[in-house]
KOLTIKOL-479508 format. One line per 5 residues: number of its first residue (from 1); their letters; for each residue x, y, z of C-alpha. Coordinates in steps of 0.5 Angstrom, whole numbers. Layout:
residues N
NUM = a = X Y Z ~ ...
end
This chain:
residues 461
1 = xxxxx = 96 -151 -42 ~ 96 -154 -36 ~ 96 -149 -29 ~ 100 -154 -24 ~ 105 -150 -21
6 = xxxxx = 110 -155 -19 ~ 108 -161 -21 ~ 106 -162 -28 ~ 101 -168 -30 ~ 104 -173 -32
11 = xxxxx = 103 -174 -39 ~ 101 -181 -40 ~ 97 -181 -47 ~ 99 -186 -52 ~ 102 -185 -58
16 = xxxxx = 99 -188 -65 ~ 102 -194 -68 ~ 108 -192 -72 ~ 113 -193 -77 ~ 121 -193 -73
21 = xxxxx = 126 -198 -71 ~ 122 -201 -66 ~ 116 -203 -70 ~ 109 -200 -67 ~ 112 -197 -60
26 = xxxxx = 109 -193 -54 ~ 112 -188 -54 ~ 110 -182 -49 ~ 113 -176 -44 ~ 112 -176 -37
31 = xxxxx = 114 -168 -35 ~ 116 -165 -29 ~ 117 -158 -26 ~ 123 -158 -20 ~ 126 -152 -16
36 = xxxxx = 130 -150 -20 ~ 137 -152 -16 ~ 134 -159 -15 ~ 139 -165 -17 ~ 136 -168 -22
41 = xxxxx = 136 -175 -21 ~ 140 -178 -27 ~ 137 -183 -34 ~ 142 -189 -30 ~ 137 -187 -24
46 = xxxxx = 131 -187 -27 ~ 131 -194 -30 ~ 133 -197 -24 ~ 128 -199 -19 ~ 123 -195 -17
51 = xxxxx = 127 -189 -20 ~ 121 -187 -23 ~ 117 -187 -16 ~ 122 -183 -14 ~ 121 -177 -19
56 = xxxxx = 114 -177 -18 ~ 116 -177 -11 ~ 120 -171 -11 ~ 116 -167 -15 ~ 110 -168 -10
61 = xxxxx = 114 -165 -4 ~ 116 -159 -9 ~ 109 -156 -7 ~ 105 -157 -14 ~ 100 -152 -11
66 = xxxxx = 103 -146 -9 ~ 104 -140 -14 ~ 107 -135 -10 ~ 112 -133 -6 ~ 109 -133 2
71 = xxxxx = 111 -125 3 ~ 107 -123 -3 ~ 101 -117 0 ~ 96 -113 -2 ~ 91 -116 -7
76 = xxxxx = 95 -121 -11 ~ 96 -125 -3 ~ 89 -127 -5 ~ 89 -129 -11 ~ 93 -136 -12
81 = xxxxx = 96 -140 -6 ~ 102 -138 -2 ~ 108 -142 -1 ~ 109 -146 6 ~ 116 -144 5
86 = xxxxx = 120 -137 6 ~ 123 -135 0 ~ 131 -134 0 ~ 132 -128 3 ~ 138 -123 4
91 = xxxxx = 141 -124 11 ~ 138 -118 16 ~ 145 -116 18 ~ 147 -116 11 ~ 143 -110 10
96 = xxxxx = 143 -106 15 ~ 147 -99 13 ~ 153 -97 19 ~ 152 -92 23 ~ 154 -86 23
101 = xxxxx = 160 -84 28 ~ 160 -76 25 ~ 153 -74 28 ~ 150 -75 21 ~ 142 -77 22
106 = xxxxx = 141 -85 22 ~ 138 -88 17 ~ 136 -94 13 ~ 141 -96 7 ~ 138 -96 0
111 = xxxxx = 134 -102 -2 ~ 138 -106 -8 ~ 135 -105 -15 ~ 139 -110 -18 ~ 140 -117 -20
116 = xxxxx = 146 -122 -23 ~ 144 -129 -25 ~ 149 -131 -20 ~ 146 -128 -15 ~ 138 -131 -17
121 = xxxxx = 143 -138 -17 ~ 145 -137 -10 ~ 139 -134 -8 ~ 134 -140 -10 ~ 139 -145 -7
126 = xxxxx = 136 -151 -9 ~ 130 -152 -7 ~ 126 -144 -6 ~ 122 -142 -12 ~ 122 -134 -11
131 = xxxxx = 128 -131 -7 ~ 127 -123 -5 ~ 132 -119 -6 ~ 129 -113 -4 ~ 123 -110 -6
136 = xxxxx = 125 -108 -13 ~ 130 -114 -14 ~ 126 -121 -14 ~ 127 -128 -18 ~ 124 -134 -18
141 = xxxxx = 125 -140 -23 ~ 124 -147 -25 ~ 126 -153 -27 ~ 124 -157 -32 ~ 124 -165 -34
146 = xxxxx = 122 -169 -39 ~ 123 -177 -38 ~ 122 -180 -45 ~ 119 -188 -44 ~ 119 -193 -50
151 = xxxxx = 114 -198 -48 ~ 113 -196 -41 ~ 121 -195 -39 ~ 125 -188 -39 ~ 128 -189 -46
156 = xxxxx = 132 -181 -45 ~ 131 -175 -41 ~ 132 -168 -41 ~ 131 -162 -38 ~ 132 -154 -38
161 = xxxxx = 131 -149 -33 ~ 129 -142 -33 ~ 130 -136 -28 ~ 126 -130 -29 ~ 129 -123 -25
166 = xxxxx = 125 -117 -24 ~ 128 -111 -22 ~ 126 -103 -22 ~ 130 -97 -22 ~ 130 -91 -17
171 = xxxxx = 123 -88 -19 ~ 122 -92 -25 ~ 114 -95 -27 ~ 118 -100 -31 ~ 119 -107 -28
176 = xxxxx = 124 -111 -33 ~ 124 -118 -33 ~ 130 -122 -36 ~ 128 -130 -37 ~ 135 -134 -36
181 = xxxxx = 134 -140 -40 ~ 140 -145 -38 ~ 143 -152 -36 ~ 141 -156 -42 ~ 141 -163 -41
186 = xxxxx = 139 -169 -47 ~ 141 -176 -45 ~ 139 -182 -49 ~ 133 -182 -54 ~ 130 -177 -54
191 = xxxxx = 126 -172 -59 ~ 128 -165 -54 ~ 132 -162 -60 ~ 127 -161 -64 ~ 121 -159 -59
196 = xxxxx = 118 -152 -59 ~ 118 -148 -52 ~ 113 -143 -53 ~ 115 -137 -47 ~ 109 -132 -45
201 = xxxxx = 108 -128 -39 ~ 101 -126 -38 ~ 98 -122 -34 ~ 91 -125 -31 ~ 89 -119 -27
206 = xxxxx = 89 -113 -24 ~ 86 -109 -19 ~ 83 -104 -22 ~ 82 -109 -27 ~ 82 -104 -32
211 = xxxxx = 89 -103 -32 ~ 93 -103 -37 ~ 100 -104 -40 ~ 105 -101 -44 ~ 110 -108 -46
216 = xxxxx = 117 -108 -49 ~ 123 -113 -50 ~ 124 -118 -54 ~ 121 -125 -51 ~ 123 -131 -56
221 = xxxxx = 115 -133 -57 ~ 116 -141 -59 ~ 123 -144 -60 ~ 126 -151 -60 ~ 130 -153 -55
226 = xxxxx = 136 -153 -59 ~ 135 -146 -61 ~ 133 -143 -53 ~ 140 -147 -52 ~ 143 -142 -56
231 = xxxxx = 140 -137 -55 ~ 139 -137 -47 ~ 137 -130 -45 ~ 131 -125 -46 ~ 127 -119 -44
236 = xxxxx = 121 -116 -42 ~ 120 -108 -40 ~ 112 -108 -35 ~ 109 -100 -35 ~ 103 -98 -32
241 = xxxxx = 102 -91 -32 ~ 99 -86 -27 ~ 92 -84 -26 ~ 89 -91 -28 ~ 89 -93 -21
246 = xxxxx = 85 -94 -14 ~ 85 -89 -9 ~ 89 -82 -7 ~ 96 -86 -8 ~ 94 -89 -15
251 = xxxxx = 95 -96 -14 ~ 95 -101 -19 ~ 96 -108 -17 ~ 97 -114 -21 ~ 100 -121 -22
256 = xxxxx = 106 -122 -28 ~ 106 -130 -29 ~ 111 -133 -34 ~ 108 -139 -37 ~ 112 -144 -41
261 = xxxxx = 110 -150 -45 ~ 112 -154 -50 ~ 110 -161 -54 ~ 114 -166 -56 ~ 115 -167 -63
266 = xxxxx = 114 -173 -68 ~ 115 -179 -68 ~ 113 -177 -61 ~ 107 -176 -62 ~ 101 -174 -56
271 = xxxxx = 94 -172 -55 ~ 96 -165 -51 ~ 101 -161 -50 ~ 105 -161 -43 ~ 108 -154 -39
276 = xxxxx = 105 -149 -34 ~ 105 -143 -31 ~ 111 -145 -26 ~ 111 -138 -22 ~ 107 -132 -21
281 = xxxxx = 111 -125 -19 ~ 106 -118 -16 ~ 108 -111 -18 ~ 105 -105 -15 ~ 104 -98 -18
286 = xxxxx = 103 -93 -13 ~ 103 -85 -15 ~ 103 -83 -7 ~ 103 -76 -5 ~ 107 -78 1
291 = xxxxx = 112 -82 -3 ~ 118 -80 -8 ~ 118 -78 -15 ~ 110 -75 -13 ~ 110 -70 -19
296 = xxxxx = 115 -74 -23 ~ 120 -69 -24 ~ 115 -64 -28 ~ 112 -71 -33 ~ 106 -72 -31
301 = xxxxx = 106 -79 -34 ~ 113 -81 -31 ~ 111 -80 -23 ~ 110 -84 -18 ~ 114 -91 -18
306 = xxxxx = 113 -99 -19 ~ 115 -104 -13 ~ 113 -112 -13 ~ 109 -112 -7 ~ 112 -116 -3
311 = xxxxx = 112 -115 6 ~ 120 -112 6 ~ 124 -112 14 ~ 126 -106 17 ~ 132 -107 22
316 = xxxxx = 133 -104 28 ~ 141 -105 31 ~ 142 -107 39 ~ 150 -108 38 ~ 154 -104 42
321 = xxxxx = 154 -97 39 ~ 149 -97 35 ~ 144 -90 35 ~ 137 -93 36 ~ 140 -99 41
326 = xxxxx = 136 -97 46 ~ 129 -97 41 ~ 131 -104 39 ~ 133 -107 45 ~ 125 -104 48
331 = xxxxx = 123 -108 41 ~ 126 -114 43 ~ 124 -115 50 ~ 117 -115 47 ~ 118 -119 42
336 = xxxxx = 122 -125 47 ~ 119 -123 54 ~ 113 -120 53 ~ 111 -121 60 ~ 116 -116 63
341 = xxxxx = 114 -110 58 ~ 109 -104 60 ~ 103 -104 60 ~ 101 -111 63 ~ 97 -117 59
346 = xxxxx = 97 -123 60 ~ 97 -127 52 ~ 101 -120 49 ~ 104 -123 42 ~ 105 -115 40
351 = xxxxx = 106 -116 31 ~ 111 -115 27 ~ 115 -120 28 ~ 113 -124 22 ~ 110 -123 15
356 = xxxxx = 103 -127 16 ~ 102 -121 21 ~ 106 -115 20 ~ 106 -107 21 ~ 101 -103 17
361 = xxxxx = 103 -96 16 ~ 99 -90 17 ~ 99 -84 14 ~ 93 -81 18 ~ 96 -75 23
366 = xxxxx = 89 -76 28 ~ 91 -84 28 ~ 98 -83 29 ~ 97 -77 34 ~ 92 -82 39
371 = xxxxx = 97 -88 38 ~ 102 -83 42 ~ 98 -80 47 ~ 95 -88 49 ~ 103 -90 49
376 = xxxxx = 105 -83 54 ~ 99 -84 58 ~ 101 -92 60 ~ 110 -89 61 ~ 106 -84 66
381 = xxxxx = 102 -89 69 ~ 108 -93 71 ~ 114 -89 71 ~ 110 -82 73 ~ 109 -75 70
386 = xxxxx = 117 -75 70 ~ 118 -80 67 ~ 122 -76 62 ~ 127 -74 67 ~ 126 -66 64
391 = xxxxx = 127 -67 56 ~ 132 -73 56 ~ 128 -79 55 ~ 122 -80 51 ~ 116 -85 52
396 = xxxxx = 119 -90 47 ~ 113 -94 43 ~ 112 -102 40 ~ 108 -103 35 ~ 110 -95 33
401 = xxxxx = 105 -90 32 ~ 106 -90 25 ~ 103 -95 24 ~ 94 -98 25 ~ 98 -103 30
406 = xxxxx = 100 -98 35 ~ 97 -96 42 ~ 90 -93 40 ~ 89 -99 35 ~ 82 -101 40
411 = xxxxx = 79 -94 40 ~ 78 -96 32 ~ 78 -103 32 ~ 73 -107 37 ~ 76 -113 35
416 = xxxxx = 83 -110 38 ~ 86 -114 44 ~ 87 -107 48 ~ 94 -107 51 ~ 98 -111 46
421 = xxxxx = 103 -106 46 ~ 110 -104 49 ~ 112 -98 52 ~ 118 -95 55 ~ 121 -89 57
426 = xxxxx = 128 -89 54 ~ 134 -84 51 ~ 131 -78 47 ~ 137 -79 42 ~ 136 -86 41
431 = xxxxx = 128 -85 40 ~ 130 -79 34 ~ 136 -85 31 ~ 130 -90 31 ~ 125 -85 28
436 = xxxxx = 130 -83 23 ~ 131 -90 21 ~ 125 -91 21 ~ 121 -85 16 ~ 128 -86 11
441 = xxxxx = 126 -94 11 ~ 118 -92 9 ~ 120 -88 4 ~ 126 -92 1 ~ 121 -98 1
446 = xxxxx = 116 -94 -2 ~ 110 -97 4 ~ 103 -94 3 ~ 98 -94 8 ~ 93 -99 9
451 = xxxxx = 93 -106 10 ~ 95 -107 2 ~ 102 -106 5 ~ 106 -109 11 ~ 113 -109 14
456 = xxxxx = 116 -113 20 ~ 122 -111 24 ~ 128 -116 25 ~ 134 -114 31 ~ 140 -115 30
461 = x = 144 -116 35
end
């Protein structure tokens, strides 16, 4: 099996002397993996003038090396190279939750938990290779090309494309997997119906790598093309149970790749066989105290939960109304004009703001109770001690408190650059609405402490 992420090497070997319609012929398969939604180019095109180069070419620009999505964190991030390209996302301000006018607690809206195969389509457009969803509903696909060439020129084609959609119920340890296979294409001479297609999902590591997996489903194993045709959809059911992972929350952490290959069958006959591994998602199994489902209802093996380890967006609303407006538009300004926020540093680009440098939580009461105090003492040194106007304002901070990021983080980290943060005094209730969202979201999320978890905040205004 070959581990091009993209494009496949090209299989150029030739087939031995055979008995057929054309007498000895060379006969041989160039094989291509494409965003699932690309247009195809068609077996009229590919006989044209340079079609073929153009094929070549369009497979080149699909980043052959990249493996996973550019949001992945924690371990797994380091494993295999990272897409250039953001993958498909749910717009912000589609996900943001409405306020409530009935003097309800502002909170973050529940994050989705499932998937259609309509939505993975739309979400991968045509050229994304992974589309997050949420945290707890990704997909990612490809698309898969033969061209068959008879003495040197394209004879045939087909092609398949497979999407893979994971998804993770409410305090659930099993992520499940459905594999769509679909948009079937055979045009001219080919040997596709009768080609086996072999489809696993590995598991290639692990961190702790003594992890292991309780597996389900019914995953087609080989299959011809035309008996995938038919068949079309699949299943795999992931669990990792609690108390085999690292740390005091319990983490296990890990990359699920779904591989596929195949080989044309005779009289196309060749030396190696052609596939690959096209994608990898990053599961995550946390047992945190701090998080839900900690005790598992009573079951000691069903507590904790599964995540993908991806960095999610918390949304901060600086629309008229909005119970957190003044929090998110202090954020804002921090993020746009840095120069006019309190206190004064001369290069300030406080993070957040994207998915290479995102917020960590910490859980740490000391860290978050000296991120405070560093933050009131800057609203005292600008505004004065009555910055809080007798209780109806609150020194608001960015990066928050909660986080490794916030006011103090020079005092634990040398390397830190001191003052690259933003204060200001601000109404009591919109810090509390802002507070809110922000727990609910830590929580709805799953964030652990630590830098094997992130998040960013986007404003929607």
């Amino acid at each position: 099996m070959l581990t091009t992420a993209t494009a496949i090497a090209v299989l150029s070997a030739a087939a031995p002397s055979m008995a057929s319609a054309e007498g000895s012929a060379d006969l041989r398969v160039e094989s291509y993996v494409l965003p699932a939604g690309a247009a195809k180019p068609s077996l009229k095109e590919l006989q044209s003038d340079r079609g073929m180069e153009r094929l070549r070419e369009l497979a080149r620009k699909a980043e052959p090396g990249a493996r996973l999505a550019q949001e992945t964190v924690g371990p797994a991030a380091s494993y295999a190279p990272l897409s250039r390209q953001a993958s498909g996302s749910v717009p912000v301000t589609e996900t943001r939750g409405e306020r409530s006018s009935t003097g309800a607690r502002a909170s973050a809206p529940e994050p989705a938990r499932t998937m259609t195969y309509e939505e993975c389509v739309k979400g991968l457009g045509s050229d994304k290779k992974f589309f997050v969803k949420s945290r707890f509903a990704v997909c990612n696909g490809a698309s898969f090309l033969q061209t068959w060439l008879l003495q040197g020129r394209p004879a045939g084609q087909s092609a398949f494309n497979v999407r893979v959609v994971g998804t993770v119920a409410k305090n659930s340890r099993t992520i499940n997997f459905k594999y769509y296979f679909t948009d079937f294409v055979e045009t001219g001479r080919t040997g596709s119906s009768a080609m086996p297609i072999t489809t696993k999902a590995n598991i290639p590591q692990s961190w702790p790598s003594g992890a292991r997996y309780s597996r389900g489903g019914n995953m087609p194993g080989t299959k011809t093309f035309a008996q995938l045709k038919a068949m079309r959809t699949f299943t795999e059911t992931v669990t990792a149970k609690p108390g085999q992972g690292s740390g005091s929350a319990d983490l296990v952490f890990a990359v699920y790749e779904p591989a596929i290959s195949y080989s044309p069958p005779a009289p196309w006959a060749l030396n190696g066989s052609t596939g690959g591994k096209l994608f990898m998602l990053a599961p995550r199994w946390d047992a945190a105290k701090y998080l839900a489902n900690s005790t598992g209802g009573g079951n000691p093996d069903r507590k904790g939960a599964a995540t993908f380890s991806y960095v999610p967006t918390m949304a901060y609303s600086a629309k008229p109304g909005a119970d957190e407006r003044a929090v998110a538009q202090h954020i804002k300004t921090a993020f746009t004009k840095p120069q006019d926020t309190k206190p004064y540093m001369s290069a300030k680009k406080v993070p957040g703001q994207t998915v290479n440098k995102p917020l960590h939580r910490t859980v740490n009461s000391t860290r978050r109770d000296d991120n405070r105090k560093a933050s009131v003492k800057q609203c005292k040194r600008y505004w004065g001690a009555n910055y809080t106007q007798g209780g109806a304002r609150e020194c608001d901070e960015y990066p928050f408190a909660t986080t490794y990021e916030g006011a103090a983080e020079p005092d634990y980290d040398a390397d830190a650059k001191k003052f690259n943060f933003s204060v200001k005094p601000i109404a009591k209730a919109d810090n509390g609405a802002a507070g809110n969202i922000l727990r609910s979201f830590y929580g709805n999320n799953r964030i652990i402490d630590g830098m094997d978890d992130g998040f960013i905040v986007k404003i929607v205004s």
